[in-house]
C-alpha beads as a LAMMPS data file, in Angstrom:
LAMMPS data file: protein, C-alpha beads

257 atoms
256 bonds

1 atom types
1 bond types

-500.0 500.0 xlo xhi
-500.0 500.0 ylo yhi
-500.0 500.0 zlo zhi

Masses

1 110.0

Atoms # bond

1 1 1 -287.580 394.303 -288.603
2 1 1 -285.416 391.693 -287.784
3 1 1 -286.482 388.213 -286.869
4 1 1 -283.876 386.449 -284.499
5 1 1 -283.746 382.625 -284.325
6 1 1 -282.021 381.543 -281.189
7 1 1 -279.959 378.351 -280.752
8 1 1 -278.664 376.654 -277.427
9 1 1 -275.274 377.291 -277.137
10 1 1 -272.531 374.114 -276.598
11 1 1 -270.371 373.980 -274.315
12 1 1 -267.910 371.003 -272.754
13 1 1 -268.838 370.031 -268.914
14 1 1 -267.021 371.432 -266.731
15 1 1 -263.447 369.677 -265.590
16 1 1 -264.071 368.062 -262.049
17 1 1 -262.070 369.186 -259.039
18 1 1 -258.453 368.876 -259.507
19 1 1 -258.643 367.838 -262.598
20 1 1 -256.280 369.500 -265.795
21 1 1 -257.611 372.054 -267.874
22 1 1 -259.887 370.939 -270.539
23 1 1 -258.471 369.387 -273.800
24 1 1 -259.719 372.484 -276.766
25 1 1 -260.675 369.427 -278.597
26 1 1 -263.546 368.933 -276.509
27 1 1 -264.956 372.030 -277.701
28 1 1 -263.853 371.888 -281.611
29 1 1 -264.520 368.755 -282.559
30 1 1 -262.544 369.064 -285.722
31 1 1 -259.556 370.314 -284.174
32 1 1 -257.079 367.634 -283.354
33 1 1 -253.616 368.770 -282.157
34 1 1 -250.838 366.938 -283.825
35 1 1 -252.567 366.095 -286.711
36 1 1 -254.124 367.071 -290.481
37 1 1 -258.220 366.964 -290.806
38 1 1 -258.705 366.285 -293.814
39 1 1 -262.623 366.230 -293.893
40 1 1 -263.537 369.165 -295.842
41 1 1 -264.646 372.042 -294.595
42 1 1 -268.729 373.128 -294.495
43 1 1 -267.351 376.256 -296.140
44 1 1 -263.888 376.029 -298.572
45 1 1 -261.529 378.259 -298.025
46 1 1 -259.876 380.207 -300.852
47 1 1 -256.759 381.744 -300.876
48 1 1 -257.159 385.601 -300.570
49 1 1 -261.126 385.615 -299.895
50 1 1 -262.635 386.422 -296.675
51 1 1 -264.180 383.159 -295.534
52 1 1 -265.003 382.215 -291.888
53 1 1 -264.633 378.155 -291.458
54 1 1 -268.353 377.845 -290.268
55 1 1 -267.090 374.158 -288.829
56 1 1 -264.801 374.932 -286.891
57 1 1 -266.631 377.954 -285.200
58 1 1 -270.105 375.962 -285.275
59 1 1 -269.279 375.140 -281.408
60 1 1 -268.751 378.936 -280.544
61 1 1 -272.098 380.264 -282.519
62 1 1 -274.978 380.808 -280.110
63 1 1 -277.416 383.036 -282.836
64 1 1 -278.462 383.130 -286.359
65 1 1 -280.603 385.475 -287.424
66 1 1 -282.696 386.156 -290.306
67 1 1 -282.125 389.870 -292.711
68 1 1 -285.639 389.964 -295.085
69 1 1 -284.307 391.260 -298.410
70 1 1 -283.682 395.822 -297.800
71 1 1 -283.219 395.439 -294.066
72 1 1 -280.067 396.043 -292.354
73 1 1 -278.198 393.384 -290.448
74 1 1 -276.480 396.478 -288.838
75 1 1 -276.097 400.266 -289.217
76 1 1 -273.529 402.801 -288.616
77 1 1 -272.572 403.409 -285.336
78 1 1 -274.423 400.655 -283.983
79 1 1 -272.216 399.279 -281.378
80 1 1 -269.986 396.873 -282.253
81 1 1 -269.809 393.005 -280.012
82 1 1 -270.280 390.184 -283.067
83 1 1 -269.148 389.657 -286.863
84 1 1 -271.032 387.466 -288.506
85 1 1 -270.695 384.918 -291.246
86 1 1 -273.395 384.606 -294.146
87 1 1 -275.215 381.385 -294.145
88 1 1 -277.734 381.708 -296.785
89 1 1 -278.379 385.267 -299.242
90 1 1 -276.093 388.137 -300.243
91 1 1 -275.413 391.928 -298.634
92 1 1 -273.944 394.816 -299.537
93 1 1 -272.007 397.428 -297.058
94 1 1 -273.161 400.950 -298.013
95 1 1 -271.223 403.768 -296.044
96 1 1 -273.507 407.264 -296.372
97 1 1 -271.949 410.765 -296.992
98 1 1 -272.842 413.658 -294.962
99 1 1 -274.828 414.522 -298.243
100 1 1 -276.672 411.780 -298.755
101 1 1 -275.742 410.231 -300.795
102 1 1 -274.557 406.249 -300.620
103 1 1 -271.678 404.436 -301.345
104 1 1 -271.692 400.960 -302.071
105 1 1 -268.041 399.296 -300.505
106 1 1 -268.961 395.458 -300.874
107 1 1 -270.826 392.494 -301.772
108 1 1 -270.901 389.333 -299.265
109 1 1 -271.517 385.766 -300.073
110 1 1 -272.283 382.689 -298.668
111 1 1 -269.386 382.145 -296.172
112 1 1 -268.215 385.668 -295.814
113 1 1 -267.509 387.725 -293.076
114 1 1 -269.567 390.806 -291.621
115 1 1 -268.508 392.797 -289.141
116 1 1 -265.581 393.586 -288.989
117 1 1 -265.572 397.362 -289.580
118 1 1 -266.294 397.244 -286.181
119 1 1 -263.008 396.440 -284.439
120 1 1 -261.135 399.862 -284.834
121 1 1 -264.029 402.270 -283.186
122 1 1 -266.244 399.152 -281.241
123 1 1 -268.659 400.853 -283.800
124 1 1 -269.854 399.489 -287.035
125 1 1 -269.074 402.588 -290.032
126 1 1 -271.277 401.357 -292.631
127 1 1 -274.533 399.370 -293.060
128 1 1 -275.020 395.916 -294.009
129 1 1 -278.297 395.698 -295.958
130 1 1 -279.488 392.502 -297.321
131 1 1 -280.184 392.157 -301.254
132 1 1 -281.977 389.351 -301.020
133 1 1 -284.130 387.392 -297.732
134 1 1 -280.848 386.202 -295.757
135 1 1 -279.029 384.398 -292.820
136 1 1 -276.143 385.039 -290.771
137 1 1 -274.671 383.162 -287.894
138 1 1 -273.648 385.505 -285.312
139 1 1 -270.295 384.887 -283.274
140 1 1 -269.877 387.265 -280.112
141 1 1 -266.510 388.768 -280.345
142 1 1 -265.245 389.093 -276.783
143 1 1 -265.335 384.845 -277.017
144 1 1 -264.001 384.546 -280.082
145 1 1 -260.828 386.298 -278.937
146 1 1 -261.156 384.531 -275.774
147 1 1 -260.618 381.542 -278.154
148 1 1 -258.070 382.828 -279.795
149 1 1 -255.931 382.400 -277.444
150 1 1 -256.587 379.068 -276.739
151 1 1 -256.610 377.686 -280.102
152 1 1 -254.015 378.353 -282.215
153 1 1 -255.939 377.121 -285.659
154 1 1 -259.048 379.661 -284.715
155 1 1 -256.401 382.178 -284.235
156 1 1 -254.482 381.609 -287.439
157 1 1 -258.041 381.354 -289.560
158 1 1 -259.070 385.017 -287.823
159 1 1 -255.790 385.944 -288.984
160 1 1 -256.311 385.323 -292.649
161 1 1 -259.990 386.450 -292.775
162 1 1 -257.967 390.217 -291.426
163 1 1 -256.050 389.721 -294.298
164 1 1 -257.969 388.927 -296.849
165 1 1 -260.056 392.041 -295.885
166 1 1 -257.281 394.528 -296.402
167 1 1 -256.266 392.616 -299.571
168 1 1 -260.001 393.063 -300.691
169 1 1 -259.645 396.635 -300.130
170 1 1 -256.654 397.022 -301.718
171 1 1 -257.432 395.351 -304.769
172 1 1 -260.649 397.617 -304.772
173 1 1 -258.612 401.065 -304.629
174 1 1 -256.102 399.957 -307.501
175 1 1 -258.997 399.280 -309.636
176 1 1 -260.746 403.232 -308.765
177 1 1 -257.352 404.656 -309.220
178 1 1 -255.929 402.286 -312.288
179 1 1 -258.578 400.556 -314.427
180 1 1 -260.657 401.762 -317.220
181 1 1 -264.638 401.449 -317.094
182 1 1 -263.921 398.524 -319.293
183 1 1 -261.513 396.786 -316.972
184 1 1 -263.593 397.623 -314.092
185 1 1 -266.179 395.468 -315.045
186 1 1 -264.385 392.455 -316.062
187 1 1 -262.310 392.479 -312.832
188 1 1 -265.630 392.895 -311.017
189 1 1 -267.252 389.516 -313.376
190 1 1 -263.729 387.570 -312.543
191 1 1 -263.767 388.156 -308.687
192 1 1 -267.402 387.012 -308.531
193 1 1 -265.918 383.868 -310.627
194 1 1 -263.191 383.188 -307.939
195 1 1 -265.790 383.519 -305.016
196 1 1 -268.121 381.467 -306.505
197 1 1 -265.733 378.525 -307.482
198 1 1 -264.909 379.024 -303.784
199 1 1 -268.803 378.194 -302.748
200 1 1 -268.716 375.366 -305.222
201 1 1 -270.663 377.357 -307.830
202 1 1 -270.334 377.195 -311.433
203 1 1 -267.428 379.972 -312.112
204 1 1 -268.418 380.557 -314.934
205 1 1 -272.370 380.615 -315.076
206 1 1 -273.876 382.333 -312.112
207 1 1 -276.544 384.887 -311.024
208 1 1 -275.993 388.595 -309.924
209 1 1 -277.948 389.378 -306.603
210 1 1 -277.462 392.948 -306.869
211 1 1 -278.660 395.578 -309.630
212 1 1 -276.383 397.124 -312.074
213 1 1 -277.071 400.543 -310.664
214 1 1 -275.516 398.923 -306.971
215 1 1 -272.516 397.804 -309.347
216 1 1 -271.906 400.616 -310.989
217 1 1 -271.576 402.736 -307.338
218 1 1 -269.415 399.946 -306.278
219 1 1 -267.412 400.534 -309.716
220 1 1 -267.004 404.673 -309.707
221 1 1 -268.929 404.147 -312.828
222 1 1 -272.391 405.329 -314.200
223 1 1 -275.078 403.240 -314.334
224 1 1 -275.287 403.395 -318.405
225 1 1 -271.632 403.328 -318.172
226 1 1 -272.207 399.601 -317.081
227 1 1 -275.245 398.423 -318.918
228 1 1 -272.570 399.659 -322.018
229 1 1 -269.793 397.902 -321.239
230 1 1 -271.874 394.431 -320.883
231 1 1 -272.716 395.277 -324.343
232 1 1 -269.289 395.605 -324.907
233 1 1 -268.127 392.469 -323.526
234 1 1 -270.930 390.548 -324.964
235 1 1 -269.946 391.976 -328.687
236 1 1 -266.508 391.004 -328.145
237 1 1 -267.873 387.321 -327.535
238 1 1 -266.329 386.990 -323.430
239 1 1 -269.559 387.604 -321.797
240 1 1 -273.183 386.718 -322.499
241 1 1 -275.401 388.426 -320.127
242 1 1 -279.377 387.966 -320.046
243 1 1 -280.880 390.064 -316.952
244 1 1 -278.708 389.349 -314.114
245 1 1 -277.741 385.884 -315.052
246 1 1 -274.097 385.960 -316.505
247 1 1 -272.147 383.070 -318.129
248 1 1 -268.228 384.067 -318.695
249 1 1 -267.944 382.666 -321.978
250 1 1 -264.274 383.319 -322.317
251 1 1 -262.528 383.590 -318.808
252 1 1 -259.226 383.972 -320.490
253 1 1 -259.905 386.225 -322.823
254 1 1 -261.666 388.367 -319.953
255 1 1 -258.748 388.368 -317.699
256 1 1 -257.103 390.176 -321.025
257 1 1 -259.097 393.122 -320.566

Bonds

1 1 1 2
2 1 2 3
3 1 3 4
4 1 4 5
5 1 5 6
6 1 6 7
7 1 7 8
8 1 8 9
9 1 9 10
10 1 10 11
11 1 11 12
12 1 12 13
13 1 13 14
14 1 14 15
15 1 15 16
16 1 16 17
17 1 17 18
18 1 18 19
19 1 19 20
20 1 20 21
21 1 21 22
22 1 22 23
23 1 23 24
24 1 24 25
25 1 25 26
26 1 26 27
27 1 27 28
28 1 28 29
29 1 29 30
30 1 30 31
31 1 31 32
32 1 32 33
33 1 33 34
34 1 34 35
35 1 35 36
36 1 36 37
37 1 37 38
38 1 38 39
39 1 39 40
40 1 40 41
41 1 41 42
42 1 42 43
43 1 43 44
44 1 44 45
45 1 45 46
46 1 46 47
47 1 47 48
48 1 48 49
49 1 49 50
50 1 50 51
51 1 51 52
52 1 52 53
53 1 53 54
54 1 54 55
55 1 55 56
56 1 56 57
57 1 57 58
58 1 58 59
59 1 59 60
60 1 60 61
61 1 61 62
62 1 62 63
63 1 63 64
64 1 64 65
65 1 65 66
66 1 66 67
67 1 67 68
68 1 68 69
69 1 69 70
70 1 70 71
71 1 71 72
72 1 72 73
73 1 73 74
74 1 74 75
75 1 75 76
76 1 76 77
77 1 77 78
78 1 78 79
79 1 79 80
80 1 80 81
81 1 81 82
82 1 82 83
83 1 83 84
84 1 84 85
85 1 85 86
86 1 86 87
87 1 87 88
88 1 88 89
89 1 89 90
90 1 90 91
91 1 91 92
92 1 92 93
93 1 93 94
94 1 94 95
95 1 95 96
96 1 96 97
97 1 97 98
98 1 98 99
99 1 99 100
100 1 100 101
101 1 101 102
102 1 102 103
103 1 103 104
104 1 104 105
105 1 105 106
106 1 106 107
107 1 107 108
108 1 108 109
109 1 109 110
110 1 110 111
111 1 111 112
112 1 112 113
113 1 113 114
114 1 114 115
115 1 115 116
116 1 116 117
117 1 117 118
118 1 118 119
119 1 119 120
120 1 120 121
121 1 121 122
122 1 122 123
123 1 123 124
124 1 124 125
125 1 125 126
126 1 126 127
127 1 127 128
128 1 128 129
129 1 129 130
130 1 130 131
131 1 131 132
132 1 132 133
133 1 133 134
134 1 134 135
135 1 135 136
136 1 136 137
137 1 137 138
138 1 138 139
139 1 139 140
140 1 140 141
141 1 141 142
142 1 142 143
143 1 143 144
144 1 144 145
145 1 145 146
146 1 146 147
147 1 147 148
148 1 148 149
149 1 149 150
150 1 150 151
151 1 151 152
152 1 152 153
153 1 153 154
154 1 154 155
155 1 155 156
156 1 156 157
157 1 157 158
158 1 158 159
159 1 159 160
160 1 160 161
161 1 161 162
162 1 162 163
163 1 163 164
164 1 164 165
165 1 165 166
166 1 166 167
167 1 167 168
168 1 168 169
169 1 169 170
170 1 170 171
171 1 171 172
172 1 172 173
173 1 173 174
174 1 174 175
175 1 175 176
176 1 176 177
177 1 177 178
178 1 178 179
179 1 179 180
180 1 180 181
181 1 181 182
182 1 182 183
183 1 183 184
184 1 184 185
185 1 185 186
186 1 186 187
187 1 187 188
188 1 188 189
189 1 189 190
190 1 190 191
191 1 191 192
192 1 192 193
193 1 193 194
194 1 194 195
195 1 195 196
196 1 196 197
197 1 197 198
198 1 198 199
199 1 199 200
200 1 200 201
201 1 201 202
202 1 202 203
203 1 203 204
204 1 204 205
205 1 205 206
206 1 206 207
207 1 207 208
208 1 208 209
209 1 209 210
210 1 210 211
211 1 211 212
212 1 212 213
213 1 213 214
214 1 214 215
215 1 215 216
216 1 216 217
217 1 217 218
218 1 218 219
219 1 219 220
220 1 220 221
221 1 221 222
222 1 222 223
223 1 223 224
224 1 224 225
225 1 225 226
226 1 226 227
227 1 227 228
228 1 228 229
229 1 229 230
230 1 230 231
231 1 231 232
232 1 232 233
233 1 233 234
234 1 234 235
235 1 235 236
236 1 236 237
237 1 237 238
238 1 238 239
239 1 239 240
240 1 240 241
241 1 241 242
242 1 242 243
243 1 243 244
244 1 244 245
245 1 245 246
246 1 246 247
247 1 247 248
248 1 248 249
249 1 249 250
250 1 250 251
251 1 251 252
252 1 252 253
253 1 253 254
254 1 254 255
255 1 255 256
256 1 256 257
């Protein structure tokens, strides 16, 4: 069951009668036309990963709401109207075949965007499922894209997070169609590096939320097929791996894989 926590939403008074239409920094208060913000972000950005700038969307979130750790944020073909940004806790998307069986498609983070599987159909294809108790902030679509228009820095940050998704997938079919079990894994290990140095994490020492079995579907590979590889890694002195706590010993020697 889900438990919802529900926030007032801000908005700017109204204009008075006659008066101009309302200045967009009056509902983003870290937008300023003209000129750089350089106050850093609640949530940094990195190049290619599929953040949402939690600050400047605070104004436009209304909801969070709270996933207990095996319950689903969302399902398949539950209508889409929000994405959502993680706030706290990790998912995975899991898309089901017509014979059961499950296929794990992603892993979200702190600062990550859910959702958006929903655009094409106005129906979510997959379920979100929480690994671990979590948090999302949830941002109703039809005014973010009312936004959108108005704000041409919300626009261009919606922009990127569309981008970085198809990237993500991209990246993720190369490495099905390209990479040996071997390689699989260490590109898996070096893309939870970049995201975590993103969160301003140690990229090197960190903890895995989900199990190696959830890993290995991600990966195309066998469950034994990844418990060996770790082995692997850790003989060849680039990994050392206790439980689900990893430290990259040798990131360069990794990415050489």
């Amino acid at each position: 069951m889900l438990s919802v926590q529900v926030k007032p939403a801000i908005y700017p008074a109204p204009a008075a009668s006659g008066q101009q239409a309302r200045n967009p920094s009056a509902a983003f208060p870290h937008y300023r036309p003209g000129r750089i913000d350089h106050s850093p972000p609640a949530v940094p950005v990195a190049k290619g990963a599929t953040l949402l700038d939690l600050t400047r969307l605070q104004s436009i979130i209304c909801t969070t709401r709270k996933v207990k750790r095996g319950n689903a944020l969302y399902r398949t073909h539950d209508p889409f109207d929000s994405i959502y940004t993680v706030r706290a806790g990790c998912f995975k998307t899991v898309i089901t075949h017509r014979d059961g069986k499950e296929q794990v498609t992603g892993f979200q983070f702190m600062g990550e965007a859910l959702g958006l599987d929903g655009l094409c159909t106005e129906r979510h294809n997959c379920d979100a499922i929480a690994l671990e108790d979590s948090e999302v902030s949830v941002i109703r679509f039809a005014l973010l894209a009312s936004l959108c228009h108005q704000v041409s820095s919300i626009q261009h940050h919606f922009y990127r997070v569309l981008s970085g998704e198809i990237v993500r997938e991209s990246s993720h079919m190369m490495m099905l169609g390209t990479m040996s079990a071997e390689q699989r894994v260490a590109a898996f290990l070096l893309d939870l590096s970049v995201r975590m140095k993103a969160r301003g994490y140690s990229p090197v020492d960190f903890y895995l939320r989900m199990t190696r079995e959830e890993m290995g579907n991600y990966l195309g590979i066998k469950l034994e097929t990844v418990s060996r590889m770790f082995s692997k890694l850790q003989k060849q002195g680039l990994v050392d791996a206790h439980g689900k706590q990893i430290r990259i010993v040798n990131p360069l020697g990794l990415s050489r894989v």
